[in-house]
N, C-alpha and C positions, 0 to 999 in steps of 0.2 A: 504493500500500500504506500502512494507517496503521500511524503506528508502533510501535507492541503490536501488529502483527501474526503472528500462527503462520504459521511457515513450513513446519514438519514436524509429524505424529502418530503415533503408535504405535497400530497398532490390536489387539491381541495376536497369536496366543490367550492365552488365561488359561494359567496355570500354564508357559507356553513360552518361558521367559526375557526376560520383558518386563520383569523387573524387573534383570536384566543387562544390556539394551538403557538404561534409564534411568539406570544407572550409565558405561556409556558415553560418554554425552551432556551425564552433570555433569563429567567431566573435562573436555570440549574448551572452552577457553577463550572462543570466541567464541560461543557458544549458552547460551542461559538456559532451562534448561527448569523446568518448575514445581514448586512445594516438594512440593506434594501429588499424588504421582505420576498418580495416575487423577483428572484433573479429572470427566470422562465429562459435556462439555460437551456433544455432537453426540447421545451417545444418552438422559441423563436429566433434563439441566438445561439444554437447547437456548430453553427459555421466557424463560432469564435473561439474554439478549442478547446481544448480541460485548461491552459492555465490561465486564461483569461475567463476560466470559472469560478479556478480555485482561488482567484487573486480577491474572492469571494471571505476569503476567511483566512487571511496573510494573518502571523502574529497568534495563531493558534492551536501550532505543530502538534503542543503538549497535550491538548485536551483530548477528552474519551471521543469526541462527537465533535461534528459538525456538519452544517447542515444548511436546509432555506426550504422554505413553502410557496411554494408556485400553483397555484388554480387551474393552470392555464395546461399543467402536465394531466390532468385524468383526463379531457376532452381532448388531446393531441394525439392523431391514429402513431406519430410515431417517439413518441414520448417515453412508454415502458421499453421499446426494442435499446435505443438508445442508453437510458438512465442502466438498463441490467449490461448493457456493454460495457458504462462505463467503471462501474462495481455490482456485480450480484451480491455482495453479501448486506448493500443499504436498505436500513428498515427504512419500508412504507408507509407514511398517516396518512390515512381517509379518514376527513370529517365530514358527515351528509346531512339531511335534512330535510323533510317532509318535501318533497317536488315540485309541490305547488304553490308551498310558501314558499321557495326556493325563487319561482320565477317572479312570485311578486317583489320580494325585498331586491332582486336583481335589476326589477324595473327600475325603484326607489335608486339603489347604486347607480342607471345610468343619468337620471333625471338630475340627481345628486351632484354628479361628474360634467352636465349639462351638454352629454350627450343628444339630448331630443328636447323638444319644444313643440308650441303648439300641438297639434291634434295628437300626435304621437306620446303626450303626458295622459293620455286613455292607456288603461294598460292592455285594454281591450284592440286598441287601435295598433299597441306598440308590438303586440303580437305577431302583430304581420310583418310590423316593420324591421323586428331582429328576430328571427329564428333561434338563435342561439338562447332564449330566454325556456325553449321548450327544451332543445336539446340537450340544454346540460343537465338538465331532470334523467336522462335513462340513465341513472348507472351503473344496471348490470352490464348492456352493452359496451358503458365505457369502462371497467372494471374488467373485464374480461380480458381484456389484452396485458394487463397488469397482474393478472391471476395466471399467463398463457407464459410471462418471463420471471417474475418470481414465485421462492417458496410460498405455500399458504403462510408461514409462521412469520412470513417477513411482514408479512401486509395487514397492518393495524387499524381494524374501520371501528370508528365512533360516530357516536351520532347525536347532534347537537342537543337535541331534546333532552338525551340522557345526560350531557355536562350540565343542562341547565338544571337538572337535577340536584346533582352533587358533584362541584367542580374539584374540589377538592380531589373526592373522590376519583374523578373523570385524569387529573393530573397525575397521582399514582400512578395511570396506568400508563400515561404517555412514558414517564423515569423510569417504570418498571422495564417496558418493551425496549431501553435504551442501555439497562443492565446498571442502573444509577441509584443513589440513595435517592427517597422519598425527601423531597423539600420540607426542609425543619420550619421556612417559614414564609409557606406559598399565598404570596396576594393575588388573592382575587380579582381577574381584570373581565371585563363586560367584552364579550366578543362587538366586531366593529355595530356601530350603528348605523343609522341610514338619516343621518344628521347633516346637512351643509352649513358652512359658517358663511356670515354675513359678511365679515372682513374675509376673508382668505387668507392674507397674509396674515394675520394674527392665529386664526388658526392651525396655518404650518408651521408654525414659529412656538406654539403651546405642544405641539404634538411632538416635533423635533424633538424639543427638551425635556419632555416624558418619556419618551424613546430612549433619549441619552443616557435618563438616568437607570431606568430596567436595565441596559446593559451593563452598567457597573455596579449594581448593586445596592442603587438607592430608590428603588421604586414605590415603599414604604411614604417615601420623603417626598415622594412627587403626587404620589395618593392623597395624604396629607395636607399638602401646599392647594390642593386644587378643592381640599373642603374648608379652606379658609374662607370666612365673610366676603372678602373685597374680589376676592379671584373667583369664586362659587358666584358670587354674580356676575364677575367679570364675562366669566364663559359663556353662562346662560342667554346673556341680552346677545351675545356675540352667535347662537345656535339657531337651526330653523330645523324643527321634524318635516322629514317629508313625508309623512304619513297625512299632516297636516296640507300640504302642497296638492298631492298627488290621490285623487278620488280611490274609496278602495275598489277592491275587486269586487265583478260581480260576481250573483252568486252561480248564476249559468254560468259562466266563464269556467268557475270554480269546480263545477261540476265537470264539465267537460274534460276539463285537465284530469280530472279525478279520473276517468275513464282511459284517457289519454296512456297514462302511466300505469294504468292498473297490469298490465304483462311482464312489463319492465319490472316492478316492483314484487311480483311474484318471482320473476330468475332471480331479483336480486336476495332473496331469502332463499332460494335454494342454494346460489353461489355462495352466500354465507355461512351456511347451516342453522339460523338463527330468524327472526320474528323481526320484524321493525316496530316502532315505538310510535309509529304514525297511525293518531286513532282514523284518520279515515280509511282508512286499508285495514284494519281491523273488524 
């Protein structure tokens, strides 16, 4: 193994707590994962070599781990062929998530990113307009080619509902699959929301410096700093929910989806051996 070598990836889905997963993985002290959470080495910039990957994680020969979560790997047909070329022996996180709330907060994510406007803020409308809002919902189909290059015991899927259970809980398991101690003292972080800030710049500029601090170990401190009086409002007036923005779903839509995904979601409990935690498929 050389030594910038990745030993874990994140492959999502999008919008399913992958960026909870990557908060995770800045706390455990022996894993360096990368500043820029989605490298999306394996699925867009696979031309630019392993050391212009691994230049990914410079400065952290010594550790057990290292790593990055990319969304962009379980929807990329050639993503698993790739990642198991580069190292077969790297654990796989899957994190999922009901498919149909899946494509709704994805909407939220692009309207957020101010991807679409006008008519296309219907998510009914927006439907047509990106396809990728249905497709990243199969993921037995996309799961399958991940299951066709690694071992079953490499490929770690959770599923958001149940972190939002017991996160705590939910983090064990990621340290455990990683052969790590249990975090003596795991904070608790809110997978992303579907938030826009008014300022922007303020925005990137509060997030940076939350980021900064989880990676060296003062994320406590920046937890802290953000429930103070002056800054607790600071943020707030500076946030806009797009839930508030963006009409919700209908309920036909809803249903339809539901049916949409109902085959998909039958492989994808056979390819797991396991139940999903999604009461409508229940």
């Amino acid at each position: 193994m050389r030594p910038l070598q990745a030993t874990f990836i994140g492959i999502g889905a999008q919008k399913s707590a992958s960026t909870w997963l990557y908060g995770v993985l800045q706390q455990c002290p022996d894993v360096r994962v990368s500043d820029d959470k989605e490298v999306d080495f394996f699925s867009y910039y696979f031309d630019r070599g392993y050391e212009w990957y691994e230049r990914s994680f410079v400065g952290a020969e010594d550790r057990a781990h290292r790593g990055e979560i990319s969304p962009s790997y379980l929807i990329h047909p050639g993503a698993p062929f790739r990642a198991a070329q580069y190292n077969p022996d790297m654990q796989v996180f899957v994190t999922l998530r009901d498919p149909v709330d899946r494509a709704y907060s994805n909407h939220l994510h692009e309207a957020r990113k101010g991807h679409i406007s006008g008519a296309n803020l219907s998510f009914e409308t927006a439907l047509e307009n990106n396809p990728l809002y249905r497709d990243q919902g199969r993921y037995a189909h996309h799961l399958s080619g991940w299951f066709d290059h690694f071992p079953r015991e490499q490929i770690h899927v959770m599923f958001q509902e149940d972190i939002h259970v017991d996160r705590a809980k939910a983090a064990r398991q990621v340290t455990d699959a990683l052969g790590l101690e249990p975090l003596a003292d795991f904070l608790d972080l809110r997978a992303n929301e579907s938030v826009r800030y008014r300022n922007a710049a303020m925005g990137e500029t509060l997030w940076k410096i939350g980021n900064f601090a989880r990676r060296n170990g003062l994320g406590k401190v920046a937890e802290l700093a953000k429930s103070l009086p002056g800054i607790r409002q600071m943020r707030q007036a500076n946030r806009e929910e797009m839930r508030e923005v963006v009409a919700p779903m209908d309920p036909g839509t809803a249903e339809s989806l539901t049916g949409f995904y109902q085959e998909d979601v039958a492989a994808l409990e056979a390819l797991l051996g396991r139940s999903v935690p999604w009461t409508r498929y229940t």
